[in-house]
Every structure is written in structure tokens, then in C-alpha cells.
C-alpha positions as CSV (number, residue, x, y, z in Angstrom):
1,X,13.6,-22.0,30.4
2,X,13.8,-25.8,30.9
3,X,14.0,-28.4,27.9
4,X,10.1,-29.5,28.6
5,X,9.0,-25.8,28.2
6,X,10.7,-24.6,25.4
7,X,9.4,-27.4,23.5
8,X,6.2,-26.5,24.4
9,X,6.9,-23.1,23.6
10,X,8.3,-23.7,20.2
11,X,5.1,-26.3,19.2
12,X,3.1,-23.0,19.9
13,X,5.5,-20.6,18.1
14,X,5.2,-22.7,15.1
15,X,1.5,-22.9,15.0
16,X,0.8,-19.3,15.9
17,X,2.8,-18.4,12.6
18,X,1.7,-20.6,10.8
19,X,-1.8,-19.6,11.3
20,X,-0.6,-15.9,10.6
21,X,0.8,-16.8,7.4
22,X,-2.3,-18.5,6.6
23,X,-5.0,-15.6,7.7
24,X,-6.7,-14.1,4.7
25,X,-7.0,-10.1,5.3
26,X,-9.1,-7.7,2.7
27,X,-7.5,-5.4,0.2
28,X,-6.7,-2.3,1.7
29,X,-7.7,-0.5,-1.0
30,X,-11.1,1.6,0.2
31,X,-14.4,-0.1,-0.6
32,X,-12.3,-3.1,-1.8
33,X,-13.6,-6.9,-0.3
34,X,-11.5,-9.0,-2.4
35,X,-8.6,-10.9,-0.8
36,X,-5.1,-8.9,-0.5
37,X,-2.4,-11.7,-1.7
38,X,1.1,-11.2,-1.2
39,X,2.4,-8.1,-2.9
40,X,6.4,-7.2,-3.3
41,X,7.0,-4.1,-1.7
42,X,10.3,-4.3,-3.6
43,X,9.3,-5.3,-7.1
44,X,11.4,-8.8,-7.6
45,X,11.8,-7.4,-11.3
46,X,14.6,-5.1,-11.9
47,X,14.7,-4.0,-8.3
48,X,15.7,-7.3,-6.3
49,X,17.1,-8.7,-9.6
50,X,19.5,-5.9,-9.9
51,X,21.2,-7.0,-6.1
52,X,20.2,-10.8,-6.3
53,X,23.5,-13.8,-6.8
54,X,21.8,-17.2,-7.8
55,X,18.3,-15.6,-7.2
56,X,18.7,-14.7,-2.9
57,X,19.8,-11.5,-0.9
58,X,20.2,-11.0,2.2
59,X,16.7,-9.9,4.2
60,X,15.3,-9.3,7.4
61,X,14.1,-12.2,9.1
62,X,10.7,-11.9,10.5
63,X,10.1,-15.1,11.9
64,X,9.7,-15.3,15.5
65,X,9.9,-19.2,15.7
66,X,13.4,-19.2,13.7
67,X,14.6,-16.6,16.5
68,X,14.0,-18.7,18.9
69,X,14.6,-22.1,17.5
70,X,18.0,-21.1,16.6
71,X,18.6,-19.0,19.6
72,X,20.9,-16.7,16.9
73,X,21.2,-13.6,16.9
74,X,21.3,-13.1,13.3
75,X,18.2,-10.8,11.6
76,X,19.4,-10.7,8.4
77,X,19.4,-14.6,6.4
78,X,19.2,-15.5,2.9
79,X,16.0,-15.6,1.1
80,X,15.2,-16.5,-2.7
81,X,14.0,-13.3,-4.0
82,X,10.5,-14.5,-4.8
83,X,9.6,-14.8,-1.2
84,X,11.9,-11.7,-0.2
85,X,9.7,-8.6,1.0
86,X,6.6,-9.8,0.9
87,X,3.3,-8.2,2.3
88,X,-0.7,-9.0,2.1
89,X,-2.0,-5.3,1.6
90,X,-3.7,-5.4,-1.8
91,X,-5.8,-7.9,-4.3
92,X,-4.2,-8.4,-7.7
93,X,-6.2,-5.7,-9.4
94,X,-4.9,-3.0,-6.9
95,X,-1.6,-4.0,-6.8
96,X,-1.0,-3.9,-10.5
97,X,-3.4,-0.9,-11.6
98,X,-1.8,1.3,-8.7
99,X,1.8,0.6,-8.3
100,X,2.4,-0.2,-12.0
101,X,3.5,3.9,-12.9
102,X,6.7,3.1,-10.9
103,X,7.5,-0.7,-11.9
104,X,9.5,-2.8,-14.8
105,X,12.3,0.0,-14.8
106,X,9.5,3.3,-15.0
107,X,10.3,5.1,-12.6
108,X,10.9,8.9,-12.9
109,X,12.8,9.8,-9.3
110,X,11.9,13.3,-10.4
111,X,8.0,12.5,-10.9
112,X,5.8,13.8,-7.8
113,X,2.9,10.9,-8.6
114,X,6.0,8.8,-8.8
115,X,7.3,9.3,-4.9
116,X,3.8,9.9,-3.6
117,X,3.5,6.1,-5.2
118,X,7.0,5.4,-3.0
119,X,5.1,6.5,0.0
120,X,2.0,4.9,-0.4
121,X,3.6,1.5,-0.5
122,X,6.0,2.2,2.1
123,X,3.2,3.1,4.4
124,X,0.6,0.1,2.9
125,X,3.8,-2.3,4.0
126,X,4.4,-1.0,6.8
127,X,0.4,-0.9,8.3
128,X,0.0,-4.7,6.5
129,X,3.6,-5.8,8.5
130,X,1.7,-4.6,11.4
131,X,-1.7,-5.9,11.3
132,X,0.0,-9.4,10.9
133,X,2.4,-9.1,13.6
134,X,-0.8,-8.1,16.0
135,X,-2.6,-11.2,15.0
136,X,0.7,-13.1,15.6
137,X,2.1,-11.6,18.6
138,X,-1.7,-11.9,20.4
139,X,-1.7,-15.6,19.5
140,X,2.0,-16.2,20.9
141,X,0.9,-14.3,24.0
142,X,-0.1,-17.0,26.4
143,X,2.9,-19.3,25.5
144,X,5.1,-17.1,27.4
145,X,7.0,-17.1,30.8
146,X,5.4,-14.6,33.2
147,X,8.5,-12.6,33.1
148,X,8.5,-12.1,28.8
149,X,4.8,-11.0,28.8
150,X,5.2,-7.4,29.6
151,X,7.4,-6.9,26.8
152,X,4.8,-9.0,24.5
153,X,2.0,-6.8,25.8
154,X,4.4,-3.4,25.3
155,X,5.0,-4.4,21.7
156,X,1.0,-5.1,21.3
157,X,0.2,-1.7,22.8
158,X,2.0,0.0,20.5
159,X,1.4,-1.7,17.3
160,X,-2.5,-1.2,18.7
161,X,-2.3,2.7,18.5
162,X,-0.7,2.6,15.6
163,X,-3.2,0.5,13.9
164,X,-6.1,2.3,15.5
165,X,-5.2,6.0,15.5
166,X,-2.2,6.7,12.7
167,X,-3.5,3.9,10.2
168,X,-6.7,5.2,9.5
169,X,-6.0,8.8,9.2
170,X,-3.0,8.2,6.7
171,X,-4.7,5.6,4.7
172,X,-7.4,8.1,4.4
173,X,-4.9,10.7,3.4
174,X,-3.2,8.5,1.2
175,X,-5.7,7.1,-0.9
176,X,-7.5,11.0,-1.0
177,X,-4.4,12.3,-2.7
178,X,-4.5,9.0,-4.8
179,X,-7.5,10.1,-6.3
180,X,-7.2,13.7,-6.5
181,X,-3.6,14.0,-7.5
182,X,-3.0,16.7,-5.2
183,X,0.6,16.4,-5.1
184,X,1.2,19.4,-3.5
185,X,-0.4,17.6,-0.4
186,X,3.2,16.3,-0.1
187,X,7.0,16.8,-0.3
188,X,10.2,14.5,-1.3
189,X,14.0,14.8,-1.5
190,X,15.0,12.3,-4.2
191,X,18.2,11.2,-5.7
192,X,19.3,9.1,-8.9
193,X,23.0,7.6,-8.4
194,X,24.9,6.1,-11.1
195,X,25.6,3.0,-9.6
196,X,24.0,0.3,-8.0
197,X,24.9,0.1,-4.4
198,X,23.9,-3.8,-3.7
199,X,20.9,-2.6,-1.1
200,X,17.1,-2.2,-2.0
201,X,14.3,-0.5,0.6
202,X,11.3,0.0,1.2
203,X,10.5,1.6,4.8
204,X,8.9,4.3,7.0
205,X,10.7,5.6,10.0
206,X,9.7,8.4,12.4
207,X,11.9,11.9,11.7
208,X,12.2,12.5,15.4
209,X,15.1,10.5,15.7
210,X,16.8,10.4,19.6
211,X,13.3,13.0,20.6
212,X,10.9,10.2,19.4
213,X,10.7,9.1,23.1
214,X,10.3,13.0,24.7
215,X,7.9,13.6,21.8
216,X,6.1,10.3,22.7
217,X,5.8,11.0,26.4
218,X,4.6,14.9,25.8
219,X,2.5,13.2,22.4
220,X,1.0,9.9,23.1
221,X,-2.4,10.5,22.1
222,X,-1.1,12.5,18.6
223,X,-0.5,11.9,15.6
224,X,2.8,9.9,14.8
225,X,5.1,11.5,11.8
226,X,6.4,9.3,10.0
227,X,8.7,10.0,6.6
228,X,9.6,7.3,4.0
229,X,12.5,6.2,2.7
230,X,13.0,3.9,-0.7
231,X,15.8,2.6,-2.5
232,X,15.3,1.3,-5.5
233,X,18.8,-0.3,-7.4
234,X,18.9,-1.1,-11.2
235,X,21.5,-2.8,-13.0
236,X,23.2,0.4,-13.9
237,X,21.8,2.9,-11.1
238,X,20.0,3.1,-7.9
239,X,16.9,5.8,-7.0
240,X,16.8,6.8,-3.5
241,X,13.6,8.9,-2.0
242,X,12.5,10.5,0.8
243,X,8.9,11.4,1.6
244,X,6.4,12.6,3.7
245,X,3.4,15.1,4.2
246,X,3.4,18.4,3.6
247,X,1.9,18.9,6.7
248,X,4.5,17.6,9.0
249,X,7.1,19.7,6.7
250,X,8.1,20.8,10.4
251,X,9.8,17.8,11.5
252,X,11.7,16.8,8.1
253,X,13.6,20.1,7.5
254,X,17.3,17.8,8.1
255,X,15.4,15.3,5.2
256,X,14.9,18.0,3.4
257,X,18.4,19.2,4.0
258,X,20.3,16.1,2.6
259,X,22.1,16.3,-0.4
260,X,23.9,13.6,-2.7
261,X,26.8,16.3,-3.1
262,X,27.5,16.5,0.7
263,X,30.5,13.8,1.8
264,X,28.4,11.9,4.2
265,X,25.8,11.1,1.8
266,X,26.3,7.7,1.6
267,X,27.1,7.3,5.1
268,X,23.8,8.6,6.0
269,X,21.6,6.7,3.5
270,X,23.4,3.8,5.3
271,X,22.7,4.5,8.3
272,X,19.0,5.4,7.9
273,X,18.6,1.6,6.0
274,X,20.0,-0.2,8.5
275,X,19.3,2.0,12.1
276,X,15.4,2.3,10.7
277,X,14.2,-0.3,8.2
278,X,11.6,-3.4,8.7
279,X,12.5,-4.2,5.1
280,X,15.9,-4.2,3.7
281,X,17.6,-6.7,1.4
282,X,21.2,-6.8,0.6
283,X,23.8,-8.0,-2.0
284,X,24.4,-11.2,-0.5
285,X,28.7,-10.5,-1.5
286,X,28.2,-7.2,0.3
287,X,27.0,-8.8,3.6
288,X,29.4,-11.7,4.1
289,X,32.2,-9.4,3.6
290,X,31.6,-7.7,6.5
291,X,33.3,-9.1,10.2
292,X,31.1,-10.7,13.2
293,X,32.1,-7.8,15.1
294,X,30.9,-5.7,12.3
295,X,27.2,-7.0,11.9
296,X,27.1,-7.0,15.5
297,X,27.0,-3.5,15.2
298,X,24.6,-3.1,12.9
299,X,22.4,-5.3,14.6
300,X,22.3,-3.6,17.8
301,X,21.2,-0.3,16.0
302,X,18.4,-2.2,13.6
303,X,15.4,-0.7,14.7
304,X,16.2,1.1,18.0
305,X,14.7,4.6,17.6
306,X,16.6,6.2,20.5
307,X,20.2,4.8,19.7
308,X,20.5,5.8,16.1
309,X,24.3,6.1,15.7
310,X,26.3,8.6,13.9
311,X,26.7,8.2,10.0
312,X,30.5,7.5,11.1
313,X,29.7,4.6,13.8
314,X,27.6,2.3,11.5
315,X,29.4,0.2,8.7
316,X,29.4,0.7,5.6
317,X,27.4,-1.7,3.7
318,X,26.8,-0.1,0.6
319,X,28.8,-1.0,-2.2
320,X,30.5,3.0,-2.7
């Protein structure tokens, strides 16, 4: 890419995300048409305080235009934790009247309303990260080289099912059990530890693991399961939570499996953070202690469904 293009390139970067940060989307809340603003899916109160030095952590970085601009391979960079995990899924009213059982230091890790509320805002990030990146990646389309548009296009394909066929059958599920209370309708694996171990998460993540792409090849036009995971650190303590459907119970027996007694525990809640999350943020003492060669690691994994290491390959980032 010559000098004259990737200027060209970068004008366009910066106005197609500028225009998806300033896109007004509705509240996903059913029957709800008033503006979603931008919601913490991990509360800046308690939770991102609890981890934060001088007000920042360490968080993913979504911008494409930084990427590129900077030609670094660094996803994680400092963020003030106003700004840090940030979503437009609901208007104010929905926001505080729903998620408000499990905020401001509430939260009962052995309450079933109380992870049913974990997954709901796992998978209400997770569908508004997506609807966004759509809108963005379709803008940034025609910006690019020939030879970068199939992987533009793969990315849109898949973010396309997702949004058209999983979305609407969750979010229907979701906001059913919501109403009814049914909380047998689902099924969690939760954990209170007695320290806080510098990382806060909010995430969903397929259970298939290395057999997501067999399953995808055999399964295209099914379904996707998906389980949640959330980490939620206190001054004191940190809850950890997985969850998912009662009817995919098939797929999550090893979730279900996990125990905080086992001598990998740690290991693996590290591993699933870092190898599956969209949204994690980090103590930012606990991430410049680790080596170049260490974070290079952990970037390769971040995110790649078929090359999830083992607990014993990833480092340690949690503060154990």
C-alpha cells in the first residue's frame, strides 16, 4: 500500500467510524422506540473501580482506524474507565430498571434472576457490539485493496447470520424469561473468590471450542450455542459466572464441570478471558508486568475459536 493510498484509506477509516459512533440505534428492549445511549456492560461503579489505577485499565481496543494508523499490533490500550466497555443497547429507563438487581455491590453470585441478568447483558453487548461493527465494516468496505475485501466481506457474512438468525431467537428468549421468571429456562456454574484478581468481563463465547468449525460446516444454517462468561471484581472479592440455556445443556457439560477447588481453576478462567472475550479490561499494573514476548502470546489466541490453547500455554494474567 503506497503513501497516496493509505492516506486515502485512513481519511475513510476515520469518517466511517466516526459516523458509527455517531448512529443513533433503538433500545433493544421489545416494543421500546426510545434511543439506546451508551450503557456499561461492566458497571464503572465497584466493578471497573475495583481494578482501575488513576481512573484507566487496560481494554480491548475496538478501533479499526487506530489499528491501522499505528500499524501496532497492540489490542489491548489504556482507557479512562468512563468510556471503558461501552455499548448502545438500551435507553436509560431499561438500563437502570433491568440491570439495577445486580449493580452498586448487589449481586448475589448464588441468585438465578441474578446470572440470568449476567447473560442477558452479555448477550445485549455482544448483539449491540455487532450491529455496530456491521454498519461500520459495510461503510469501510469500498476503501479497501481488492486483495483485503474477501476478508471484509467473510467478517460481514458472519456477523450477518448472527444478527439475522441467532439475534432474534435469543433476544426473544431472553426477554421471555425476563418477564416470566422462568429460571429454570436456564443453568449457571458461579463462583465468589476472596480476592480481587485485577480482570473484569463481560462476554459470550461459543462452548464448541476447537469443533466450532466442524460443527459450523455440518451446522451453518442452525442455531449457534453460545454460553456466557462474567467477571465481576470488588475491592475485596471477585464473582465469576457461567451461563447458558437449559436447552443447549448438551454442549456445556465441561462448564458445568469446572470447579474453583480444581488446581487449574485459575488457569482456565484465564484462559477463557483472554482466548474468547470482545470485552475484557485489566489492572493496568497487571498488564505491563507481563514481557513483549508474553502479550504476544496472548494476542495471538484473543479471539481465535480454533486455536484456543491449553490452560498451561496462556499467561497468567490474573493477579493469583
Amino acid at each position: 500500500m503506497n503513501g497516496e493510498n493509505k492516506m486515502e484509506i485512513m481519511h475513510g477509516l476515520g469518517n466511517a467510524e466516526k459516523a458509527a459512533n455517531q448512529r443513533e440505534y433503538k433500545c433493544i428492549f421489545p416494543e421500546c422506540n426510545s434511543k439506546s445511549i451508551r450503557s456499561h456492560s461492566q458497571q464503572k461503579k465497584s466493578q471497573l473501580e475495583a481494578i482501575a489505577e488513576n481512573s484507566e485499565v487496560f481494554t480491548k481496543n475496538q478501533s479499526i482506524y487506530q489499528a491501522v494508523k499505528t500499524e501496532t499490533q497492540e489490542l489491548l490500550s489504556r482507557k479512562n474507565i468512563g468510556e471503558a466497555s461501552r455499548f448502545k443497547g438500551y435507553c436509560n429507563t431499561h438500563d437502570t430498571n433491568i440491570f439495577s438487581p445486580i449493580e452498586n455491590g448487589s449481586l448475589d453470585i448464588d441468585n438465578p434472576e441474578h446470572n440470568f441478568l449476567l447473560l442477558l447483558r452479555s448477550f445485549s453487548y455482544e448483539y449491540s457490539n455487532k450491529r455496530e461493527m456491521r454498519d461500520m465494516l459495510s461503510n469501510i468496505r469500498p476503501l479497501l485493496p481488492t486483495e483485503r475485501k474477501k476478508h471484509f466481506e467473510d467478517c460481514i457474512d458472519e456477523i450477518d447470520k448472527f444478527l439475522e438468525l441467532d439475534s432474534p431467537y435469543y433476544l426473544s428468549k431472553l426477554f421471555e424469561i425476563y418477564e416470566s421468571k422462568d429460571w429454570a429456562s436456564i443453568k449457571y456454574n458461579s463462583f465468589l473468590i476472596d480476592k480481587n484478581i485485577g480482570i473484569s468481563s463481560t462476554t459470550c463465547f461459543s462452548p464448541l471450542g476447537e469443533q466450532y468449525s466442524e460443527w459450523m460446516s455440518e451446522n451453518y444454517n442452525e442455531l449457534q450455542p453460545f454460553i456466557s462468561l462474567s467477571v465481576i471484581p470488588s475491592k475485596q472479592s471477585t464473582a465469576i459466572s457461567f451461563v447458558w440455556f437449559s436447552e443447549i445443556d448438551r454442549y456445556c457439560q465441561e462448564f458445568s464441570r469446572i470447579s474453583d477447588k480444581q488446581n487449574d481453576f485459575f488457569r482456565l478462567i484465564n484462559m477463557y478471558v483472554f482466548g474468547e472475550s470482545e470485552d475484557v479490561c485489566v489492572k493496568p499494573s497487571l498488564w505491563e508486568r507481563l514481557t513483549k514476548e508474553e502479550k504476544k502470546i496472548i494476542y495471538q489466541y484473543m479471539g481465535e475459536r480454533d486455536s484456543l490453547p491449553s490452560s498451561y500455554s496462556m499467561p497468567i494474567v490474573l493477579s493469583v
